[in-house]
N, C-alpha and C positions, 0 to 999 in steps of 0.2 A: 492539414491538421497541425497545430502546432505541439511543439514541443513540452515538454512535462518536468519543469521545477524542481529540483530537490537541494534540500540546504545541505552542505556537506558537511553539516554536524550530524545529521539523521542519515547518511549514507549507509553503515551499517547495518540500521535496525531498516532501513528501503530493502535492503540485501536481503534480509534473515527474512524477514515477511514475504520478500517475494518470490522466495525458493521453499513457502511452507507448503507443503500439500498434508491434504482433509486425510485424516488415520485409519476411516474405512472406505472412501474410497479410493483415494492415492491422486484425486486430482488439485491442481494447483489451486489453492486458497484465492488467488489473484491472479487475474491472465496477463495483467499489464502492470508496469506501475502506473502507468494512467489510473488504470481501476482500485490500485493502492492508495492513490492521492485522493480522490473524489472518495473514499470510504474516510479515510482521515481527517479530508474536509467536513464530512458530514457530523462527523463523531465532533470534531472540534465544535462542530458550528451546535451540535445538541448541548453541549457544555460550558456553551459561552468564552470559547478561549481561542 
């Protein structure tokens, strides 16, 4: 599998999202940042940017 991209301007906000967990049930938002990136992408890609 390869490895997962992040620009280290968004290092940060990679950080903050990937340590969110859901308010009722306590699990993590994102298992991976693989799964962070491909949600990003998708988002990006619905936006046109």
């Amino acid at each position: 599998m390869r490895n997962v991209r992040r620009m280290a301007e968004h290092g940060e906000l990679c950080i903050k999202l990937g340590q969110l967990s859901h308010p009722i049930t306590g699990t993590p938002l994102f298992r991976s940042f693989r799964e962070l990136s491909c949600f990003a992408a998708m988002l990006g890609y619905e936006h046109r940017r």
